[in-house]
VEXDREN-2710 file (C-alpha; in Angstrom, 1 decimal):
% VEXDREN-2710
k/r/px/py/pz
1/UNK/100.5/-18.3/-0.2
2/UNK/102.4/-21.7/1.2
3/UNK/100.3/-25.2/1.4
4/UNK/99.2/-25.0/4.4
5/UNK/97.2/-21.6/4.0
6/UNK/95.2/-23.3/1.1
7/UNK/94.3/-26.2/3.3
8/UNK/93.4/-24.3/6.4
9/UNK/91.1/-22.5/3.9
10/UNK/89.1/-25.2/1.6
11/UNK/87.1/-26.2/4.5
12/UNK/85.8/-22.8/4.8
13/UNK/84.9/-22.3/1.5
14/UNK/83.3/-26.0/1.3
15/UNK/81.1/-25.0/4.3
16/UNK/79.7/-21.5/3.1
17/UNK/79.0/-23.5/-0.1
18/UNK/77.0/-26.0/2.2
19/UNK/75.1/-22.9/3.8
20/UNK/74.3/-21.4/0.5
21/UNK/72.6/-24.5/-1.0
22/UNK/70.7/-24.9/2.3
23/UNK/69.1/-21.4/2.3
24/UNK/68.8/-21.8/-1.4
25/UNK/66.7/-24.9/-0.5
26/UNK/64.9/-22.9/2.4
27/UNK/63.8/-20.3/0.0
28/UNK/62.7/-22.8/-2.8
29/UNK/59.8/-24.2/-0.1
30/UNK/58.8/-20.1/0.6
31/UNK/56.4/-18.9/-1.5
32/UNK/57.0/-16.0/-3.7
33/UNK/54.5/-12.8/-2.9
34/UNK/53.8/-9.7/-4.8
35/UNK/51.2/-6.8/-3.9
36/UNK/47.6/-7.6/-4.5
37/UNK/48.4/-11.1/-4.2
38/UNK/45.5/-13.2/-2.5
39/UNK/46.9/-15.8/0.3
40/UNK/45.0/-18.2/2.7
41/UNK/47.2/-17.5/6.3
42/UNK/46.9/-18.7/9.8
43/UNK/46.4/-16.6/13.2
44/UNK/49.5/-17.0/14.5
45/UNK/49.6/-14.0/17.2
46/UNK/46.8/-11.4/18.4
47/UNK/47.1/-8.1/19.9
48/UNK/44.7/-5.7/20.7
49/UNK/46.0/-3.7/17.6
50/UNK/47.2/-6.0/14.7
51/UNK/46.9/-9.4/14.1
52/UNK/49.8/-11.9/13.2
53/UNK/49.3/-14.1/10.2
54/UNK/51.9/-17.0/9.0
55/UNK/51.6/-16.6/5.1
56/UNK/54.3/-19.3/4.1
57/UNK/56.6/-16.6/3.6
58/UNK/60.2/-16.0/5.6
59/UNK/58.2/-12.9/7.0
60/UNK/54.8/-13.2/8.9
61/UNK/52.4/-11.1/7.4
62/UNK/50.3/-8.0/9.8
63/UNK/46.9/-6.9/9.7
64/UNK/45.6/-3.6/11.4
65/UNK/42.8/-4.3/13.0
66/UNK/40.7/-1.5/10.7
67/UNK/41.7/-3.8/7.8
68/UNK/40.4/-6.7/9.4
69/UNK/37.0/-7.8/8.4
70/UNK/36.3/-10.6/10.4
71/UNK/36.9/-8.8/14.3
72/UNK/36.3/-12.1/16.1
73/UNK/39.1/-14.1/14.7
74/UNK/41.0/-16.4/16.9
75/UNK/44.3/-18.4/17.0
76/UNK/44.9/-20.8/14.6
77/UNK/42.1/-19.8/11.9
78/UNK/42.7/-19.7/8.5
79/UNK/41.6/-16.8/6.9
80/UNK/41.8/-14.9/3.4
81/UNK/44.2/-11.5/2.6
82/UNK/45.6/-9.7/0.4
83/UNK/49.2/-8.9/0.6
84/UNK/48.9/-4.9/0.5
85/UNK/53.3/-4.2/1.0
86/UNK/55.8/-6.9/0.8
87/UNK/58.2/-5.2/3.1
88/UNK/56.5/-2.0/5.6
89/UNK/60.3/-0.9/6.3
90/UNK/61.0/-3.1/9.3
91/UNK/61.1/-6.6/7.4
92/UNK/56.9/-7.1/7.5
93/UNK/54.6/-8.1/5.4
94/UNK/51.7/-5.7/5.5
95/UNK/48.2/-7.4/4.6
96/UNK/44.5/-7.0/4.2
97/UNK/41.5/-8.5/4.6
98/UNK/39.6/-5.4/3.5
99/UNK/40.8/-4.7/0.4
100/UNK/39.6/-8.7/-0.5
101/UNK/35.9/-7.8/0.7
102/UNK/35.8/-4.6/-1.2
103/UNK/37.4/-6.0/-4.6
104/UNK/34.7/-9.0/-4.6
105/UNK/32.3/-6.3/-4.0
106/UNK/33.0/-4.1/-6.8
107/UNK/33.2/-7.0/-9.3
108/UNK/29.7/-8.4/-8.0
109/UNK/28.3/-4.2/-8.2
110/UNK/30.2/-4.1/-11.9
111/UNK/28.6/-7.4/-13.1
112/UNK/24.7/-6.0/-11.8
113/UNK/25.8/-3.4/-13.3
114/UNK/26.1/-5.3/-17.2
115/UNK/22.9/-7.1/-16.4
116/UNK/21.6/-3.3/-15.8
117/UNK/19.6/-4.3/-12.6
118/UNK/19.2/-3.0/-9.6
119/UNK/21.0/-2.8/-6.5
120/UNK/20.3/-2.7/-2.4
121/UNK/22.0/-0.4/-1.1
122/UNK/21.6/1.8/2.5
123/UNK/21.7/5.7/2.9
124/UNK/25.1/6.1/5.1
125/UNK/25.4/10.0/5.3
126/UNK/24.5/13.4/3.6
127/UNK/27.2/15.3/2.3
128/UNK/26.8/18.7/0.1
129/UNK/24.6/18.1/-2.9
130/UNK/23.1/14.7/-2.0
131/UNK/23.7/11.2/-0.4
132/UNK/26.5/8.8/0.1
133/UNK/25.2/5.1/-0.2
134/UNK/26.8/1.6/0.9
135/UNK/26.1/-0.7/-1.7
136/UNK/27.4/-4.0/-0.7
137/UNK/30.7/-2.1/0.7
138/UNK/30.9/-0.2/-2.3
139/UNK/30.3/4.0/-1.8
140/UNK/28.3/5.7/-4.2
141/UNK/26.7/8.9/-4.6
142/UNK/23.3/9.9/-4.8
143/UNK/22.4/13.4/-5.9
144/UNK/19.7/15.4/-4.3
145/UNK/17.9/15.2/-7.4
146/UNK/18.0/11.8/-7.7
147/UNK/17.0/10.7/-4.6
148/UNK/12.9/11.3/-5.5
149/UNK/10.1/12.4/-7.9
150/UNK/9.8/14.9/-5.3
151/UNK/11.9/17.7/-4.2
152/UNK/13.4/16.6/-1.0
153/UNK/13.8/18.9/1.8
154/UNK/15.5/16.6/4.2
155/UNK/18.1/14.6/2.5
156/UNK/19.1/13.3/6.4
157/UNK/16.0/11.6/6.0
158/UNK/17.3/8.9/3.9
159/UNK/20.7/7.8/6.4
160/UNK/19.9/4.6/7.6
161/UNK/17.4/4.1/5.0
162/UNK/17.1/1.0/2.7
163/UNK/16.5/1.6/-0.8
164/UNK/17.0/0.2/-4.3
165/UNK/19.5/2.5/-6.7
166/UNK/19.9/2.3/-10.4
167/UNK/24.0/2.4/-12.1
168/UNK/24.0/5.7/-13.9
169/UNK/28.0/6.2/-14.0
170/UNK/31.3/4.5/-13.1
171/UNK/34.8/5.7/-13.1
172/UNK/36.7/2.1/-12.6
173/UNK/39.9/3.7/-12.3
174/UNK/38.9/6.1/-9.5
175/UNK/36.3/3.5/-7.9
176/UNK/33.2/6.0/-7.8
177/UNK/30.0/5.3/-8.4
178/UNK/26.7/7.9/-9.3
179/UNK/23.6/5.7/-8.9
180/UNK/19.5/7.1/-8.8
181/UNK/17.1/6.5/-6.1
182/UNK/14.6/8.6/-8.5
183/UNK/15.3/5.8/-11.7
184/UNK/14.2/3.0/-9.6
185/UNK/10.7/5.0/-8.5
186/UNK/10.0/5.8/-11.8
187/UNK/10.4/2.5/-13.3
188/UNK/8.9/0.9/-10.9
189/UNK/5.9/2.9/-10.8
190/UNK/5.5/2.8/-14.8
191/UNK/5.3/-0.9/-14.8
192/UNK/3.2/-0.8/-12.0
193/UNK/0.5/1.4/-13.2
194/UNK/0.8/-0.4/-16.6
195/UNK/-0.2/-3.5/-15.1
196/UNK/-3.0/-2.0/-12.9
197/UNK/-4.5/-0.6/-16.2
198/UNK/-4.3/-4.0/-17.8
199/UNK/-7.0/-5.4/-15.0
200/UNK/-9.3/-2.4/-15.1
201/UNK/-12.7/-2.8/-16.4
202/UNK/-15.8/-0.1/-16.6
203/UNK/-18.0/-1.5/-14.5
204/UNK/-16.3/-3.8/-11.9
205/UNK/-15.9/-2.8/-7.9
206/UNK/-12.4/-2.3/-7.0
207/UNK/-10.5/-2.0/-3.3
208/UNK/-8.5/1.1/-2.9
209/UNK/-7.1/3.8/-0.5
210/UNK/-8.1/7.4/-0.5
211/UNK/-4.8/9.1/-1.1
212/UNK/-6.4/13.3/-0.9
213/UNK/-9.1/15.2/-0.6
214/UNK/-10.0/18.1/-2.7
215/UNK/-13.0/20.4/-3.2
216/UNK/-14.3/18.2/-6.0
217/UNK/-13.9/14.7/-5.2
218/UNK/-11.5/12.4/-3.5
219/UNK/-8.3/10.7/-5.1
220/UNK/-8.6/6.9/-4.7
221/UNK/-5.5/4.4/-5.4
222/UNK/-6.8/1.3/-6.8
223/UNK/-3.3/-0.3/-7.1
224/UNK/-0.8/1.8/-8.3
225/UNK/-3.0/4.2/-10.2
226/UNK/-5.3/7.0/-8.9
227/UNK/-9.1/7.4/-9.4
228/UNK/-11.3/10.7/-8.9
229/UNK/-14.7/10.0/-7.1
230/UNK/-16.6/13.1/-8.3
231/UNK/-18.1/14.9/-4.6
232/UNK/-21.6/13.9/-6.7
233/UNK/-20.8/10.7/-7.0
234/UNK/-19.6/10.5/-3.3
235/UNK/-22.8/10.4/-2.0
236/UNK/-27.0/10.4/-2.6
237/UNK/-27.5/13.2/-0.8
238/UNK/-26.2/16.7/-0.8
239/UNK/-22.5/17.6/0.9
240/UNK/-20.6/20.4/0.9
241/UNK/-16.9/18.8/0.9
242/UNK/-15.9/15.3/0.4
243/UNK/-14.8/14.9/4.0
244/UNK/-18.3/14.4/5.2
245/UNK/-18.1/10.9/3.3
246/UNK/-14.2/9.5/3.5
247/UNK/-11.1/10.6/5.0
248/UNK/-7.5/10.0/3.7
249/UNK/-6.2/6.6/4.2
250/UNK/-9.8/5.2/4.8
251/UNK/-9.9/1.9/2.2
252/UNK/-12.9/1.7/0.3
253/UNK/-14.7/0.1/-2.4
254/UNK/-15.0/1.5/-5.2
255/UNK/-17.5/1.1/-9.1
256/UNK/-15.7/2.2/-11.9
257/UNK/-17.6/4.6/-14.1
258/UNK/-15.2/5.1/-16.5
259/UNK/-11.8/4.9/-18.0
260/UNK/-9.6/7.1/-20.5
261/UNK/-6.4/5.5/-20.9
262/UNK/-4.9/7.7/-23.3
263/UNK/-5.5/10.6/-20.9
264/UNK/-5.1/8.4/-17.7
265/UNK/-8.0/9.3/-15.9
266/UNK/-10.1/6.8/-14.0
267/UNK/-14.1/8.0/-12.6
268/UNK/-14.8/6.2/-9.6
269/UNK/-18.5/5.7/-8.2
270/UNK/-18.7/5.2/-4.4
271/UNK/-22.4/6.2/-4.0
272/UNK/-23.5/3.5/-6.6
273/UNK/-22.9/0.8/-4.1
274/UNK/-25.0/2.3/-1.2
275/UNK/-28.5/1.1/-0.9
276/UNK/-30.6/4.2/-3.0
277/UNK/-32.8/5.8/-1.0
278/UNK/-35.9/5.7/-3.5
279/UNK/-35.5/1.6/-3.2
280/UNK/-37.2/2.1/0.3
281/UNK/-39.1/5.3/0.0
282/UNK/-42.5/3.7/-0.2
283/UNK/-41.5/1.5/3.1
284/UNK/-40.1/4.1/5.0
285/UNK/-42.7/6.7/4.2
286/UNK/-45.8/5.8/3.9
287/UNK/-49.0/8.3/3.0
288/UNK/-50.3/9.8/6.6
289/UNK/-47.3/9.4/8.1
290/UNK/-45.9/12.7/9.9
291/UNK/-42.1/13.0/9.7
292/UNK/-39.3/15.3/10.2
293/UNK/-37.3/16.7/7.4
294/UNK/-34.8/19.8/6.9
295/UNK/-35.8/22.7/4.1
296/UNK/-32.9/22.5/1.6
297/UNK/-34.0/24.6/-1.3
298/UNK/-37.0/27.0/-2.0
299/UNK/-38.7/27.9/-4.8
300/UNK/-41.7/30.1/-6.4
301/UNK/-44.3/27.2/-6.1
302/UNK/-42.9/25.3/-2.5
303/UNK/-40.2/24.5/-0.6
304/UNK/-38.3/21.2/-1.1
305/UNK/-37.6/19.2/2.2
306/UNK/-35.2/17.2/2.9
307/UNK/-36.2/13.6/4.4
308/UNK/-33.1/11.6/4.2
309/UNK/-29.9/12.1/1.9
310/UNK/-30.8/11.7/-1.7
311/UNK/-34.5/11.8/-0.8
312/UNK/-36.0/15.1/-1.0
313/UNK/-40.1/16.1/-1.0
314/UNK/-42.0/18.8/-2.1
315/UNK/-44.2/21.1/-0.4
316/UNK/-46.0/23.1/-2.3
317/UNK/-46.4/26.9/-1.4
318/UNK/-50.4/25.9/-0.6
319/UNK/-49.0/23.6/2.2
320/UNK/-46.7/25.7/3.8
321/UNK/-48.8/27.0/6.6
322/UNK/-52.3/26.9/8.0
323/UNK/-53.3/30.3/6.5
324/UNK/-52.1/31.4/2.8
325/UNK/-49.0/33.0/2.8
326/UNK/-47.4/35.5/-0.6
327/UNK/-44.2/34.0/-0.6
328/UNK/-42.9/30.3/0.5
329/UNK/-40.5/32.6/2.9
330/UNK/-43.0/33.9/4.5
331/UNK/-43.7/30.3/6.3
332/UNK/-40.3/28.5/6.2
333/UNK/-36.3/28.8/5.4
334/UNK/-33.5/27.2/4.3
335/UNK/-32.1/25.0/7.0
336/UNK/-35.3/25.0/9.0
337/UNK/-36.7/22.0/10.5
338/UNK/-40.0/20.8/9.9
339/UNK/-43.0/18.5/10.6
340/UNK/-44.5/16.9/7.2
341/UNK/-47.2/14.5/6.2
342/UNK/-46.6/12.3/3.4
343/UNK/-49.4/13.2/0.8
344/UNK/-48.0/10.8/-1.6
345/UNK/-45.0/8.9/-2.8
346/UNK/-44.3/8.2/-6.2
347/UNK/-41.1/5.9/-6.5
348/UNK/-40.7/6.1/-10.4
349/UNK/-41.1/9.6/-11.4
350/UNK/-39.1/10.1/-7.8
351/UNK/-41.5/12.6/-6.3
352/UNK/-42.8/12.8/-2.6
353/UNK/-45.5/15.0/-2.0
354/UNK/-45.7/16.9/1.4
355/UNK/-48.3/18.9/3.7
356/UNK/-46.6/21.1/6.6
357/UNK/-50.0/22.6/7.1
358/UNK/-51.7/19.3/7.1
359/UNK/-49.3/18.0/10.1
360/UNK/-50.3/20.7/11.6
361/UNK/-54.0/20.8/11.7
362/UNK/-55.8/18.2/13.9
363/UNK/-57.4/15.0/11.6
364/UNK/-60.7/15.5/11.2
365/UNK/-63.7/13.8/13.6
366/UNK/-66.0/10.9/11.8
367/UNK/-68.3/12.3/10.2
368/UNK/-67.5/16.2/10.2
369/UNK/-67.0/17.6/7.0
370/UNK/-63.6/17.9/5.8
371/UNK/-61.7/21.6/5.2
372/UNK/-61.9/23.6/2.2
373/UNK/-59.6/22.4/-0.2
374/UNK/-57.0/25.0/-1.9
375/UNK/-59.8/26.2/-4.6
376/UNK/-61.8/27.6/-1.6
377/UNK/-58.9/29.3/-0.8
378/UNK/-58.5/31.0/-3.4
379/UNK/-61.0/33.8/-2.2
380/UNK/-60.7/35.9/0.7
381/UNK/-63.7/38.7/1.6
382/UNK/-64.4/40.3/4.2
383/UNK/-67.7/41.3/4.5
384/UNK/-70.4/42.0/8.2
385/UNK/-73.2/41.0/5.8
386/UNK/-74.9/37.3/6.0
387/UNK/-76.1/37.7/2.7
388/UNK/-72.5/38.5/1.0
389/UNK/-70.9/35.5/3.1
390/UNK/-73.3/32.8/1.8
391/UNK/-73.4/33.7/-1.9
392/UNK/-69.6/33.9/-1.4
393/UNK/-69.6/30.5/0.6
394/UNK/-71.5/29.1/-2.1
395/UNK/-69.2/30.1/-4.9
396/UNK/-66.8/28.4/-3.5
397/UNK/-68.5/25.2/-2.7
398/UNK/-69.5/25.3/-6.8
399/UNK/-66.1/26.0/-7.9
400/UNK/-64.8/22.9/-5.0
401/UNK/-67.4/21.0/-6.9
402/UNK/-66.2/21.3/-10.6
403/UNK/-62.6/20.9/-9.6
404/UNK/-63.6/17.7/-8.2
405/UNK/-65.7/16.8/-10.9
406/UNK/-62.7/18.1/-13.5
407/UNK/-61.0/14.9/-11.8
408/UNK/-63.2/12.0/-12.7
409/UNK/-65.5/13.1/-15.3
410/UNK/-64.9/11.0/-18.6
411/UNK/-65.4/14.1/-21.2
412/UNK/-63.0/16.5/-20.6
413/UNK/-64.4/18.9/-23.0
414/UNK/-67.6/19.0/-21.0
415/UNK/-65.7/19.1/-17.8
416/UNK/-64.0/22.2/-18.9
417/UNK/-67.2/23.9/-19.6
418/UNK/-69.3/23.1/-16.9
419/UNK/-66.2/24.4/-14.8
420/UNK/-66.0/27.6/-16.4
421/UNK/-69.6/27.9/-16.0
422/UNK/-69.3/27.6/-12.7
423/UNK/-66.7/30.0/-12.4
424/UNK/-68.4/32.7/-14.4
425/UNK/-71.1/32.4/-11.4
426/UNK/-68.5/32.8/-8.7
427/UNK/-67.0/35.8/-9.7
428/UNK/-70.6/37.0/-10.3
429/UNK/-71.5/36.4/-6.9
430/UNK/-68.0/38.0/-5.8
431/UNK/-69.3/41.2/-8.1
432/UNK/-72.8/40.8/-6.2
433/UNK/-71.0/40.7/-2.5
434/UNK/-69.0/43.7/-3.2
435/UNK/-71.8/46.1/-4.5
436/UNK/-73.5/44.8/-1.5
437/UNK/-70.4/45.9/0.7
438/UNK/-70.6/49.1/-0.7
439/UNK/-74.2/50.1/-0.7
END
């Protein structure tokens, strides 16, 4: 090659050399990138389905609008991504804003999960065998068993639900997550009730809610533990089903009776703090008075009446009716109502003493001679003769006389004699009337 070739070529060479250092200067300002690499970029350019961020780098970086996080971002914001491809094919940088959100918010799930707390998360759909959960941007699954104490029927029921899950597995390599709805419950409710048993005294009233009704008493939460109020104990008077007295959901207070903790039953009193009926029984029924009451129970000697509930009376089978009757059934029934007189109340022994033949019968006029008490009763003859009816009439005024006597007479021993006595003459004079009645 002659002289001149080699001169028309140095200057060439002398400028590509130039170029080269330039670019080699260029690229030393550029920063380097390398997938998973976090940047802070600017909005450079938005369309409706990426968005155009300067990164520093000889290629602008692109975001697809479903790995955008922040949907309202405008020109010239700086914002945070994550450089997901360095080169897409056509000279891009692909990035992420996404992936940034969801990283932070495994590492904030993975470090709850060390401290072995809890964690919010929100029902976000049911899938075969139990519930996919957001926590924090993280999705986890919740089996159907897991989900309560309680079978659950529905597990649709819980999309869209808050809730609190506890960690049970993680795969870090696959990013899955099993967490427990049912965990959470369970602990929650131990420490719960352990601290309600810590503040329970026999003795003291409590609030609570009445959770169920059953045929022996109602179920009563008194803060995170359940009491039984014994149908007896529900009320003074009789009922046939707890209903009558409280319905579910109805807050109440509440005495309790008792406490096992080793077999976790509480006995609740609800009837102890209502005013008892024999408090005011000497008030509210005093002796004369004529009242209404309801037959609740009969026996051999009377028929108990009902008054008020918890307050019963007796009247006994020689106050049943105006004439004398075989059987209390022959005058009343269970679940008849009835006019009584109070003969007498008694407050400690608790016994009221009642006359339905005696509310019956008009009082007697001033100074007319009062009926024959229940000894006259006690004999019935029939006889045409005026002889027979005064010897018996007579009989039975002496027999009315000893009884009377029997009452206040200060030897009792005598008493008892001179009744029998007297008796021996009745049944004399009953022999004497019915010879009579025969001749």
């Amino acid at each position: 090659m002659s002289e001149l070739e080699n001169k028309d070529l140095t200057p060439t060479t002398e400028v590509e050399n130039h170029n080269d250092d330039f670019m080699a200067e260029v690229e030393s300002t550029l920063v380097r990138i390398r997938p998973g690499q976090t940047l802070t970029g600017k909005v450079v350019q938005i369309t409706d389905d990426e968005v155009c961020v300067n990164i520093g780098y000889k290629a602008d970086g692109l975001i697809k609008r479903t790995d955008l996080v922040d949907q309202d971002v405008k020109l010239d914001d700086d914002i945070e991504v994550e450089v997901v491809k360095v080169n897409d094919g056509e000279g891009n940088v692909l990035l992420s804003q996404r992936n940034i959100v969801n990283r932070k918010a495994w590492d904030s799930l993975m470090a709850k999960n060390e401290e072995g707390g809890y964690v919010d998360a929100v029902g976000k759909e049911a899938v075969k065998g139990g519930l996919i959960a957001d926590i924090g941007g993280v999705r986890a699954f919740v089996p159907a068993s897991q989900l309560s104490q309680r079978y659950v029927e529905k597990i649709g029921d819980f999309v869209g639900k808050a809730m609190k899950l506890k960690i049970l597995e993680v795969d870090e390599a696959k990013k899955r997550v099993v967490a427990s709805r049912k965990a959470v419950v369970a602990e929650e409710a131990a420490a719960k009730k352990k601290e309600a048993w810590e503040r329970l005294e026999e003795g003291i009233v409590i609030h609570g809610i009445v959770r169920r009704l059953t045929d022996f008493g109602a179920f009563v939460d008194v803060g995170g533990v359940d009491g039984l109020i014994h149908i007896t104990d529900l009320s003074w008077g009789r009922i046939k089903h707890p209903s009558e007295v409280v319905k579910p959901n109805q807050e109440v207070d509440v005495k309790i009776m008792s406490l096992d903790p080793e077999r976790e039953r509480i006995q609740l009193g609800y009837k102890q703090l209502q005013p008892h009926p024999w408090d005011t029984a000497v008030e509210k029924y005093p002796e004369g008075e004529i009242v209404t009451g309801k037959v609740v129970r009969i026996t051999d000697f009377g028929a108990f009446v009902e008054l008020e509930p918890g307050l019963d009376g007796l009247v006994h089978i020689s106050q049943c009716a105006t004439t004398r009757v075989a059987k209390v059934e022959d005058a009343v029934k269970v679940g008849d109502e009835v006019q009584v007189k109070v003969l007498s109340v008694d407050p400690e022994k608790k016994r009221i003493s009642l006359s339905i033949r005696q509310a019956i019968e008009p009082e007697p006029v001033a100074g007319e001679a009062p009926a024959e008490t229940a000894a006259a009763d006690e004999y019935e003859v029939v006889a045409t003769e005026d002889s027979v009816s005064e010897k018996f009439a007579q009989a039975a005024e002496e027999t009315v006389e000893a009884v009377a006597e029997a009452a206040t007479a200060e030897a009792v021993a005598e008493t008892v004699e001179e009744a029998a006595a007297v008796a021996e003459t009745a049944a004399e004079a009953v022999e004497e009337a019915a010879e009579e009645i025969k001749e």
